[in-house]
Residue frames as a rotation matrix with the C-alpha (Angstrom) as fourth column:
UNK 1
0.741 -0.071 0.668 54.85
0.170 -0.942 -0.289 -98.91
0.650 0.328 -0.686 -329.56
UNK 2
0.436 -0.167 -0.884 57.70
0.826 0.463 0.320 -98.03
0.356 -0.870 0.340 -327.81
UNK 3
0.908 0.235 -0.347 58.08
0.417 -0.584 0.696 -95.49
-0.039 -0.777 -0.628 -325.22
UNK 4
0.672 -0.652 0.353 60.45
-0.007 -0.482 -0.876 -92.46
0.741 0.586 -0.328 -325.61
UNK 5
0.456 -0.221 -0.862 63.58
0.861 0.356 0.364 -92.53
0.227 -0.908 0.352 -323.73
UNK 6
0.955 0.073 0.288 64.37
0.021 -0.984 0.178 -89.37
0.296 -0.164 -0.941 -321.62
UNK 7
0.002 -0.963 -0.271 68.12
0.474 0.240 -0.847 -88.86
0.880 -0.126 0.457 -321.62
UNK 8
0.486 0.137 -0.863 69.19
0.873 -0.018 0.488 -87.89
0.052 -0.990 -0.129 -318.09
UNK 9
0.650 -0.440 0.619 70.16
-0.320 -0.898 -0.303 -84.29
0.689 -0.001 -0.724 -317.11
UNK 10
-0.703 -0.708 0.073 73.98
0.322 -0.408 -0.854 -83.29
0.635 -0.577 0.515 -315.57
UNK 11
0.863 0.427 -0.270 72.38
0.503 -0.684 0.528 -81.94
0.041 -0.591 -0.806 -312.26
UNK 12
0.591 -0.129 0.796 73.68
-0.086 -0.992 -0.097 -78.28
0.802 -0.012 -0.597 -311.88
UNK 13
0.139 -0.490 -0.861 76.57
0.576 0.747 -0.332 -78.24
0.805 -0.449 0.386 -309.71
UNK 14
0.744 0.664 0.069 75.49
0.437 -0.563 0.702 -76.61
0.505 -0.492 -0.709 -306.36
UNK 15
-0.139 -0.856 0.498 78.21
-0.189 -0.471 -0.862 -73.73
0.972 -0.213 -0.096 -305.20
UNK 16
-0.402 -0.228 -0.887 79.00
0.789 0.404 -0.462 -73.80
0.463 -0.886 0.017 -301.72
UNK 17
0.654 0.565 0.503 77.26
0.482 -0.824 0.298 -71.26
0.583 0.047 -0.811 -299.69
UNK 18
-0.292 -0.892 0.346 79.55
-0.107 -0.330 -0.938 -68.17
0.951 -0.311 0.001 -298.01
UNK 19
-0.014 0.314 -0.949 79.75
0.954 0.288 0.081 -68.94
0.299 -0.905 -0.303 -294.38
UNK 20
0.430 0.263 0.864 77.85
-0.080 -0.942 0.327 -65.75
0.899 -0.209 -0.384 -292.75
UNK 21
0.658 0.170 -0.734 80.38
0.555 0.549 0.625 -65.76
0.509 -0.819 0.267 -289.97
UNK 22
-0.357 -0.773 0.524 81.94
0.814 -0.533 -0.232 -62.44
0.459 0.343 0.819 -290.12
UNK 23
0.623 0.339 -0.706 81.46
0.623 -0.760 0.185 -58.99
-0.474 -0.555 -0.684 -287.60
UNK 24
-0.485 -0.769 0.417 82.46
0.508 -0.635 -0.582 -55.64
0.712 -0.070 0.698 -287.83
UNK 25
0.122 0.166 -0.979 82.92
0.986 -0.137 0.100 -54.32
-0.117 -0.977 -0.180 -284.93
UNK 26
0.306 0.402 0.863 81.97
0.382 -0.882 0.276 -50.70
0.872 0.245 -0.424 -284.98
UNK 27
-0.181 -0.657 0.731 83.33
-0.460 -0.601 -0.654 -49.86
0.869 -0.455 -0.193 -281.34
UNK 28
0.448 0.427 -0.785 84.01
0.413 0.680 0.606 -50.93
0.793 -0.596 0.129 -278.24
UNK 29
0.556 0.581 0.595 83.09
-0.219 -0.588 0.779 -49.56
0.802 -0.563 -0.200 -274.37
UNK 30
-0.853 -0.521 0.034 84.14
-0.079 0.064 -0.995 -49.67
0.516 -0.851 -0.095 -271.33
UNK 31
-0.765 0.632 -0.124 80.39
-0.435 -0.650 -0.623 -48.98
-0.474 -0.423 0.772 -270.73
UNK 32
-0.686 0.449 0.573 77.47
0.725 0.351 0.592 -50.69
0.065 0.822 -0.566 -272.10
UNK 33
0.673 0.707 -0.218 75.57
0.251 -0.496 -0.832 -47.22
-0.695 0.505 -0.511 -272.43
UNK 34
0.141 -0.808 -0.572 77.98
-0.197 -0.590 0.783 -46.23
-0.970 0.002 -0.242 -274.34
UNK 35
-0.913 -0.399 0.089 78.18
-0.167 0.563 0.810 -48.86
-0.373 0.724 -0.580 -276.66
UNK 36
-0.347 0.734 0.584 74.55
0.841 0.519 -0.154 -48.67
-0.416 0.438 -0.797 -276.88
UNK 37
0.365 0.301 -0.881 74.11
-0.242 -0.883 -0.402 -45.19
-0.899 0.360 -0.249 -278.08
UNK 38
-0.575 -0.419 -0.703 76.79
-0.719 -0.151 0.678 -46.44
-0.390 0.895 -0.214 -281.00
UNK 39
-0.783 0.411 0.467 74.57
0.491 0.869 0.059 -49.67
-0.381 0.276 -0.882 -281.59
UNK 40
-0.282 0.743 -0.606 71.73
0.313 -0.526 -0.791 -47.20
-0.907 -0.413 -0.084 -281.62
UNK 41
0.398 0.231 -0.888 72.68
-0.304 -0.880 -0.366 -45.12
-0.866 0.416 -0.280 -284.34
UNK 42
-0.571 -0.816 0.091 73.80
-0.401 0.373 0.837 -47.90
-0.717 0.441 -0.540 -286.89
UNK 43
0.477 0.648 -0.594 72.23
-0.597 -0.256 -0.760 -48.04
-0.644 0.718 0.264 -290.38
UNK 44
-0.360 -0.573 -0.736 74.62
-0.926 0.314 0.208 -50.38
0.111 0.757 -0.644 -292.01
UNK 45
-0.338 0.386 -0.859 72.54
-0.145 0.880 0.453 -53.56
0.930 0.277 -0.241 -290.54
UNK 46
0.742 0.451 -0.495 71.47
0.173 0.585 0.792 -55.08
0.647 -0.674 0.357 -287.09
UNK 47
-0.379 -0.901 0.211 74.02
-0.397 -0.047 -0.917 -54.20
0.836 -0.431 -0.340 -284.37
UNK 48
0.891 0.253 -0.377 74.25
0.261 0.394 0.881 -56.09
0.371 -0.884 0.285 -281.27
UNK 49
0.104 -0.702 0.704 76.63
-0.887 -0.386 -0.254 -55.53
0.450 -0.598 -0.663 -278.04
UNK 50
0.682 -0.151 -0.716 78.63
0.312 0.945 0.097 -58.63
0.662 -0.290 0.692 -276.95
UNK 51
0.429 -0.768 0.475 80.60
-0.894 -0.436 0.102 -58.14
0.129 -0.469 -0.874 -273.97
UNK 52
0.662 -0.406 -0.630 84.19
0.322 0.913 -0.250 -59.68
0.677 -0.038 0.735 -273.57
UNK 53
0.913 -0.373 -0.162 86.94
0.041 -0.311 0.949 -59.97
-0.405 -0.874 -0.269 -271.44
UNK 54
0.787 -0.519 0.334 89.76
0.327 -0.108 -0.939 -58.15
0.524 0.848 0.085 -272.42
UNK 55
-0.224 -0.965 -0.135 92.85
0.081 0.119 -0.990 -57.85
0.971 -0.233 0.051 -269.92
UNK 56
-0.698 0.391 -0.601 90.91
0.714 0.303 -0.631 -59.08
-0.064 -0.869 -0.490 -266.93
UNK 57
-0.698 0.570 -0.434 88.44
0.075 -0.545 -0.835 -56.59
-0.713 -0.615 0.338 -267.43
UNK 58
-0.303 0.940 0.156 85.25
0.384 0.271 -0.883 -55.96
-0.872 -0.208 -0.443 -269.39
UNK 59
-0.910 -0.102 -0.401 84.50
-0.236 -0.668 0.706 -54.35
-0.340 0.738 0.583 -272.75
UNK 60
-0.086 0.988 0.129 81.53
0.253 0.147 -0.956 -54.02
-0.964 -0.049 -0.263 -274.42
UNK 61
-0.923 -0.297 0.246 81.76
0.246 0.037 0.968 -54.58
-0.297 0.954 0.040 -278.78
UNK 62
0.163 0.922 -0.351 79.04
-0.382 -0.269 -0.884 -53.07
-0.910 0.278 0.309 -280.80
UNK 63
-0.884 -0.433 0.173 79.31
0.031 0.316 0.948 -55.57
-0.466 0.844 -0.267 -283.76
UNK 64
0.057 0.528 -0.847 77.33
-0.887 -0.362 -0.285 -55.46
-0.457 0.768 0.448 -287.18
UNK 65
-0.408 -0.395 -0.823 76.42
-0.901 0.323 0.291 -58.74
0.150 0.860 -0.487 -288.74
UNK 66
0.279 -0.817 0.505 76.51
-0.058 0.511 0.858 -61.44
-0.959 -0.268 0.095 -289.62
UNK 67
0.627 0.102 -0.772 78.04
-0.751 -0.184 -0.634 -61.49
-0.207 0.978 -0.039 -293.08
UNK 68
0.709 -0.689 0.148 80.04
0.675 0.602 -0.428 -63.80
0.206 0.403 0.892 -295.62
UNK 69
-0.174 -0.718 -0.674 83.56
0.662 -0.592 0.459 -62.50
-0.729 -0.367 0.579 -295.32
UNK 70
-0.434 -0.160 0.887 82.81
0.879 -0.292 0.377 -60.51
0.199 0.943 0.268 -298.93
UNK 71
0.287 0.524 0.802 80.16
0.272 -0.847 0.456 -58.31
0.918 0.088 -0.386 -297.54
UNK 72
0.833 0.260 -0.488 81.47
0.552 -0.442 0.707 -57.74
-0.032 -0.859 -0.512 -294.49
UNK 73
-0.500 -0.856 -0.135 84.62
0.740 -0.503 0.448 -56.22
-0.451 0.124 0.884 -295.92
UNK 74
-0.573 0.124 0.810 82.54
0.445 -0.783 0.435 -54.27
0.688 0.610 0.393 -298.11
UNK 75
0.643 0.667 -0.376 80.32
0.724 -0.370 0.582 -53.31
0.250 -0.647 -0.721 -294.92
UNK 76
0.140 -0.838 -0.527 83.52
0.575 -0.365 0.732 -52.48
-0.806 -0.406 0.431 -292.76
UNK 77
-0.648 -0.257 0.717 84.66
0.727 -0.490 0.481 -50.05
0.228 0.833 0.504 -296.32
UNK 78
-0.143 0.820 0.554 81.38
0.500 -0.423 0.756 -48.23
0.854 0.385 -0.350 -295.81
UNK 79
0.816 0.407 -0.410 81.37
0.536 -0.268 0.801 -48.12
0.216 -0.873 -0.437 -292.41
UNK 80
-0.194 -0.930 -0.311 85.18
0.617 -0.362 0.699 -46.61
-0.762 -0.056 0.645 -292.31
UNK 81
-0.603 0.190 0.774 83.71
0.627 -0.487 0.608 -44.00
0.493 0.853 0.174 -295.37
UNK 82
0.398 0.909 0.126 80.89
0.400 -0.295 0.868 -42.95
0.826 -0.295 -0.481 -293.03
UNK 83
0.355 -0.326 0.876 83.59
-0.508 -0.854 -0.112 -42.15
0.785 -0.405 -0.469 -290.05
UNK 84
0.945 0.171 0.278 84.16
-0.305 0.764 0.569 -45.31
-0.115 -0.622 0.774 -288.23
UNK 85
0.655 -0.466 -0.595 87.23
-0.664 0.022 -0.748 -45.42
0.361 0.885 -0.295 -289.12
UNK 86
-0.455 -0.757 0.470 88.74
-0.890 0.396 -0.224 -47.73
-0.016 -0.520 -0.854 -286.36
UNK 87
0.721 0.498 0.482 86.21
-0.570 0.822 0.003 -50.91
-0.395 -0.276 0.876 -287.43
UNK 88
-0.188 -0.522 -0.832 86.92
-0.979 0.029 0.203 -54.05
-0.081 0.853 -0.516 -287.89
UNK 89
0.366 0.703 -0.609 86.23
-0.706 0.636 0.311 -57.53
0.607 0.316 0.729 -288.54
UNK 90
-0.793 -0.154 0.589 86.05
-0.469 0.771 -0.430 -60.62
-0.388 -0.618 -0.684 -286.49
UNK 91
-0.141 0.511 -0.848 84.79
-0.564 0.662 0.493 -63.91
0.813 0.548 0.195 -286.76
UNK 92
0.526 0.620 0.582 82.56
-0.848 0.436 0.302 -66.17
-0.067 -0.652 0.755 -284.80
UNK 93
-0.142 -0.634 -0.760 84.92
-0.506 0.706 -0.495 -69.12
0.851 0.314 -0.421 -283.99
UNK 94
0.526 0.192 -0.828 84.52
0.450 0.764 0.463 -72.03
0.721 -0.616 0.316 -281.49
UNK 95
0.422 -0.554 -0.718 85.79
0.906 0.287 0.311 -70.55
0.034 -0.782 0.623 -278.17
UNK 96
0.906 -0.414 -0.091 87.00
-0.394 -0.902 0.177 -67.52
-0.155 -0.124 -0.980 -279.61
UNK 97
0.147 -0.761 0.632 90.25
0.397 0.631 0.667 -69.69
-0.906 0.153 0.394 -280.55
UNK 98
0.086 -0.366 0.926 92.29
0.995 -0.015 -0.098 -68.10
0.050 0.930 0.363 -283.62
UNK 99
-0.806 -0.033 -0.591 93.70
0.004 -0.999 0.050 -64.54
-0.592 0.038 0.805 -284.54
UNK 100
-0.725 0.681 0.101 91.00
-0.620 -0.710 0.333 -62.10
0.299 0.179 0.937 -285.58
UNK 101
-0.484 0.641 -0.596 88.30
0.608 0.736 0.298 -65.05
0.629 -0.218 -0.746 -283.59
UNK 102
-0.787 0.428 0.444 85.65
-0.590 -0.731 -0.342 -64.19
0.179 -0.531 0.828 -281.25
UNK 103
-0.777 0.583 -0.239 83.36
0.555 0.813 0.178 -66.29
0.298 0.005 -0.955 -279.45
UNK 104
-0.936 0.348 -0.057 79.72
-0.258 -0.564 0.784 -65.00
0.241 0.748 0.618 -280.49
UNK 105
-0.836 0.249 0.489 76.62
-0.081 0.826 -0.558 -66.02
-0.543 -0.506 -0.670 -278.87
UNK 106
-0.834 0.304 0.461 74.00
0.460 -0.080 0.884 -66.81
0.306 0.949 -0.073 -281.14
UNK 107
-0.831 0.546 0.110 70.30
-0.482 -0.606 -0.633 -64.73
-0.279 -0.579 0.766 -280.82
């Protein structure tokens, strides 16, 4: 008797996933109370406060994220609808190395 033969499936060809390595930055302090009242009151996702140095001196970013770059434009849209209107986006990049970069520690 002989045994059907099972043609082989095409495997499904597997998109790439979006690299969640996008912020919007929602505002940034001179102060970290400051920046934590705005972290506080943020409904668009998780906010955290990364401080950097920014012409020899300190700042404190209240960023939203991470996202693929898609949703964090559409975040950063919402958030700039809602009155934020000075966010914007950065990316987590080795070093901080690259325009619109930012080096990100992970939590």
């Amino acid at each position: 008797m002989a045994s059907p033969h099972k043609t082989p499936r095409p495997m499904a060809a597997q998109t790439p996933r979006p690299d969640p390595s996008y912020y919007v930055v929602v505002g940034s302090f001179r102060n970290w109370a400051g920046a934590f009242h705005v972290a506080a009151r943020q409904s668009h996702g998780v906010a955290s406060i990364v401080a950097v140095m920014r012409n020899g001196a300190k700042t404190h970013r209240v960023l939203i994220g991470p996202f693929d770059r898609v949703r964090a434009r559409a975040t950063r849209r919402l958030v700039r609808g809602r009155g934020i209107r000075g966010a914007w986006l950065v990316r987590s990049c080795a070093n901080g190395r690259g325009k619109g970069c930012m080096d990100i520690p992970k939590t």
